[in-house]
C-alpha positions as CSV (number, residue, x, y, z in Angstrom):
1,X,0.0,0.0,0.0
2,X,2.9,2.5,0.9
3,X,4.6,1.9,-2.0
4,X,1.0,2.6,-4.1
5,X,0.8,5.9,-2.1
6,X,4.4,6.7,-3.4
7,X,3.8,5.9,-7.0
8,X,0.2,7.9,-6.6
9,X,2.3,10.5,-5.2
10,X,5.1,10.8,-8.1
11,X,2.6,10.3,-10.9
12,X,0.5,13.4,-9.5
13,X,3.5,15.6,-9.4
14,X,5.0,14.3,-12.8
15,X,1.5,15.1,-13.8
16,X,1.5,18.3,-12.8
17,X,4.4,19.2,-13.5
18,X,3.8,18.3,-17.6
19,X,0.6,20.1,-17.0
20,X,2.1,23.3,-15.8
21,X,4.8,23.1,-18.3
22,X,2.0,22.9,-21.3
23,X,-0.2,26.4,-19.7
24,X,3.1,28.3,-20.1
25,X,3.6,27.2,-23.8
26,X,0.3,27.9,-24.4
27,X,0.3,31.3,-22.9
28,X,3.6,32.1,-24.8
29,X,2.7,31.0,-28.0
30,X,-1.1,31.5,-28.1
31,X,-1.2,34.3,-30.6
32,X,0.6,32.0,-33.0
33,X,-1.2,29.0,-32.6
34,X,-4.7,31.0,-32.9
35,X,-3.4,32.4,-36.2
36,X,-2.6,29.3,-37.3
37,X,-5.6,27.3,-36.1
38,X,-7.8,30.7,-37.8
39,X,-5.8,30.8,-41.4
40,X,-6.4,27.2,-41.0
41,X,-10.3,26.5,-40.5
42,X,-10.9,29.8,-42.9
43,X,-9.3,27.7,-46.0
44,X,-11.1,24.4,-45.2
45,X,-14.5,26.1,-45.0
46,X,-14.1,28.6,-47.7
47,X,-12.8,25.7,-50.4
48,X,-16.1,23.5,-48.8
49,X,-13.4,20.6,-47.8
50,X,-15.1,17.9,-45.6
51,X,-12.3,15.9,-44.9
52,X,-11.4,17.1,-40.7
53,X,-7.9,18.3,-40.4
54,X,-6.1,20.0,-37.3
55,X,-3.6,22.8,-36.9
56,X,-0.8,23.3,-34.6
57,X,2.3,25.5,-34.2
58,X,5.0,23.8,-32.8
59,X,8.1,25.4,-30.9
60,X,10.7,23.7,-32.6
61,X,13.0,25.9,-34.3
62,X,12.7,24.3,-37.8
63,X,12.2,26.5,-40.8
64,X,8.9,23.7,-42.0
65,X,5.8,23.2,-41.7
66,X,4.2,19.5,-43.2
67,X,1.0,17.3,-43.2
68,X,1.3,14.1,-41.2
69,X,-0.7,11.4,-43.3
70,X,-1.4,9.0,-39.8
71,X,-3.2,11.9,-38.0
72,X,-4.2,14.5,-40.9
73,X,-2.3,17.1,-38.8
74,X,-0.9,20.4,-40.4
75,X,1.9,22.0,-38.4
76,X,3.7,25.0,-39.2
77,X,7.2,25.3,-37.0
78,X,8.6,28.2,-35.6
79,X,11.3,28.0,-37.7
80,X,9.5,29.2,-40.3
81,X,8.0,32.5,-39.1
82,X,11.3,35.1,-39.6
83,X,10.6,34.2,-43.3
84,X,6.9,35.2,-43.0
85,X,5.4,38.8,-43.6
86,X,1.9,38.8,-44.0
87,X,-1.4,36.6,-43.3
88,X,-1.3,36.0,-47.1
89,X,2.5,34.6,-47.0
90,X,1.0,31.9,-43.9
91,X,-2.0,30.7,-46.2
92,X,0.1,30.1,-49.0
93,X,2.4,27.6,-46.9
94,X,-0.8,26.3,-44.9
95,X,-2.5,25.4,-48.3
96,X,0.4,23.7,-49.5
97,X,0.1,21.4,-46.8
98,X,-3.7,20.7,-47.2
99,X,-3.3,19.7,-50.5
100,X,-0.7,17.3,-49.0
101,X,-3.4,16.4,-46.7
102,X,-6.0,15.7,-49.3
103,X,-4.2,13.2,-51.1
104,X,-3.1,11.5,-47.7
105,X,-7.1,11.6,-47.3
106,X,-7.3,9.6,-50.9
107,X,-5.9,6.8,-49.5
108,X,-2.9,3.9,-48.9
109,X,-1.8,4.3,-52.1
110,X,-2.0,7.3,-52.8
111,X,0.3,7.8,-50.1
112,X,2.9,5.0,-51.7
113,X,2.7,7.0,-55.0
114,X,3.3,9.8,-53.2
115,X,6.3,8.0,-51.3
116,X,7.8,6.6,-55.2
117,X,7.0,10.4,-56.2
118,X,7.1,12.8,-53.8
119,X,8.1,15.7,-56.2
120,X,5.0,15.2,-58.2
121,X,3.3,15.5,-55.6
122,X,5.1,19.0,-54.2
123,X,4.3,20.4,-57.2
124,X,0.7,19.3,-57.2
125,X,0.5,20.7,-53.7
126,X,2.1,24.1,-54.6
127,X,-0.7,24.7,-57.7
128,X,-3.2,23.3,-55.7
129,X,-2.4,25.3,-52.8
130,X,-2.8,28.4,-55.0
131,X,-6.2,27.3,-55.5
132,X,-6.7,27.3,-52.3
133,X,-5.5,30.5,-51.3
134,X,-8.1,32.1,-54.2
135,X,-11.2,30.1,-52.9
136,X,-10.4,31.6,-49.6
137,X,-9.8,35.2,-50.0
138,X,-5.8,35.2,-49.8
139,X,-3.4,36.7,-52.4
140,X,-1.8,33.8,-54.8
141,X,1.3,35.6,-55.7
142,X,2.2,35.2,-51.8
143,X,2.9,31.7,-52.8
144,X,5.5,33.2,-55.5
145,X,6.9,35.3,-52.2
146,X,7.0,33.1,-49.6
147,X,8.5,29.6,-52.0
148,X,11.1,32.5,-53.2
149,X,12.1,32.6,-49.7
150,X,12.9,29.5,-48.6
151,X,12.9,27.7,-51.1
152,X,16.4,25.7,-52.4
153,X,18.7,25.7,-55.6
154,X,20.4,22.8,-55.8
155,X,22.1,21.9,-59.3
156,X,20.7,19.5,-61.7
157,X,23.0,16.7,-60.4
158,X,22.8,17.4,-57.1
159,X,18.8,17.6,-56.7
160,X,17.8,14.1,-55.6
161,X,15.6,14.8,-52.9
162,X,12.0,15.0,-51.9
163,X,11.3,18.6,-53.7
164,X,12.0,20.2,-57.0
165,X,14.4,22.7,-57.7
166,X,13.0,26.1,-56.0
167,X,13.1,27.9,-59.6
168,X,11.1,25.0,-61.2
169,X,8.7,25.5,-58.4
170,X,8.3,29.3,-58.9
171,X,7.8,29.1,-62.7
172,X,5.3,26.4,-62.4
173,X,3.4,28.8,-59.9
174,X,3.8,31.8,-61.9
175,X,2.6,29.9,-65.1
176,X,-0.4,28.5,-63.3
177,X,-1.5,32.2,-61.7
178,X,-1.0,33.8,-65.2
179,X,-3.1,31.4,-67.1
180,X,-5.8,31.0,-64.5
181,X,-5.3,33.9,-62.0
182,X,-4.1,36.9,-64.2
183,X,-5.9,39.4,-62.3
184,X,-3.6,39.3,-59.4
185,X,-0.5,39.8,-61.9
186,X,-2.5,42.9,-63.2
187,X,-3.4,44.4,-59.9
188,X,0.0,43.1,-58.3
189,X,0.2,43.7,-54.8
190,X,3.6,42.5,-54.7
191,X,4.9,44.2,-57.4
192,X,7.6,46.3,-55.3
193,X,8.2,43.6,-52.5
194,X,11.7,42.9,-52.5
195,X,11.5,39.0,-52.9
196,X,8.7,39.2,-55.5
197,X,11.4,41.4,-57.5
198,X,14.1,38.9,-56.6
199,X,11.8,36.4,-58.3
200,X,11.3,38.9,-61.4
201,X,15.5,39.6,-61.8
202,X,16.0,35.8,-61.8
203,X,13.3,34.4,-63.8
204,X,13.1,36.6,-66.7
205,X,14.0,33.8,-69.4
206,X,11.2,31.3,-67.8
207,X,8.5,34.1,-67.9
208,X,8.9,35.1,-71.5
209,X,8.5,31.6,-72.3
210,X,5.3,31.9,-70.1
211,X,4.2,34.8,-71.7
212,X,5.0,33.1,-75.2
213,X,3.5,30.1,-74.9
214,X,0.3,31.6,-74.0
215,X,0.1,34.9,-76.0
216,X,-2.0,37.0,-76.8
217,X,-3.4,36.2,-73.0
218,X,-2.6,38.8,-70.9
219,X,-3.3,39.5,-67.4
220,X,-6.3,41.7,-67.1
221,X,-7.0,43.9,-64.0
222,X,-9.9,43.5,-61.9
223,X,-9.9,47.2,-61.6
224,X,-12.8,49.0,-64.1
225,X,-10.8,52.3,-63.9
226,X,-7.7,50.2,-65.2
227,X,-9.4,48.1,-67.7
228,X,-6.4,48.5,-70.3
229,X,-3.7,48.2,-67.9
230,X,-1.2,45.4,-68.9
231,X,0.8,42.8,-66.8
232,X,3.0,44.6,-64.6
233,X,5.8,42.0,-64.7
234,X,7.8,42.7,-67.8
């Protein structure tokens, strides 16, 4: 019995002490894990998604965020948020990862083909993140910003991994908002940001392919006072 009354004992205060430990995290870090449960919810109703996901911030100093397939859990790290500006530049990473978590939702083996070809499936994620970010309210080009920032360069030989080359990723993006979304290249909010005009210096070869390929289409402003106004890119 005494030694039950011990164990009892320790168990309550390892308890507590976990418990207490948890309140203070969640005080510290309660703005960020309300933003990121808000940004969250707002894209899943908005885009009419049925499939139940979650949202977390964790603490660890990890410049990530991913989908977990087992519990359909999207957590963005801290990490990641010296890299982040604006509510727009957080949707754009947070819809990547739902359309990570929709195929996880399509089932075993989708996840296997995603496993044999996970760079497929990044780029997959990135347009269909952009969709995302339209159906809720958020500014696409942020994706252009934010996959500008963080995103790596690794040569040809050297790219083996998990995700495409980041300027391969940015032109996909670009194409798919200029053929679909060409409003926001019209009206470009991001037009003097410093890493949308990073992208702009560095890609100019792939965007006049862009532009090329699907001439005469050109962005078109959503503004009726700037009807004739051109894309702002060149």
């Amino acid at each position: 019995m005494k030694k039950f009354l011990i164990g009892l004992f320790v168990f309550i205060v390892a308890s507590s002490a976990c418990f207490a430990d948890s309140v203070y995290l969640l005080e510290k870090d309660a703005p960020n894990q309300q933003k990121v449960m808000k940004i969250g919810f707002r894209i899943l109703n908005a885009n009419q998604i049925e499939n139940r996901m979650t949202f977390f911030y964790s603490t660890q100093n990890e410049v990530n965020a991913a989908a977990y397939a087992r519990s359909k859990t999207i957590v963005v790290y801290k990490g990641l948020l010296p890299f982040i500006d604006d509510e727009n530049e957080i949707a754009a990473v947070i819809c990547h990862e739902i359309a990570h978590g929709l195929d996880y939702f399509a089932g075993y083996w989708r996840r296997v083909a995603m496993g044999f070809n996970p760079k497929k499936y990044e780029r997959k994620a990135d347009l269909k993140g952009v969709d995302l970010m339209v159906n809720a309210g958020y500014n696409p080009v942020a994706m252009i910003v934010v996959l500008n920032k963080i995103c790596e360069e690794p040569s040809y030989f050297e790219n083996g991994g998990s995700h495409p080359a980041g300027s391969e990723r940015l032109s996909a993006v670009y194409e798919y908002i200029y053929s679909k979304y060409p409003a926001y290249l019209a009206d470009n909010d991001y037009k003097n940001n410093l890493y949308y005009q990073n992208f702009l210096l560095t890609s100019k070869a792939a965007r006049e392919k862009i532009r090329q390929k699907y001439n005469p289409v050109v962005p078109v402003s959503n503004k009726k006072s700037d009807s004739d106004k051109s894309e702002q890119d060149k």
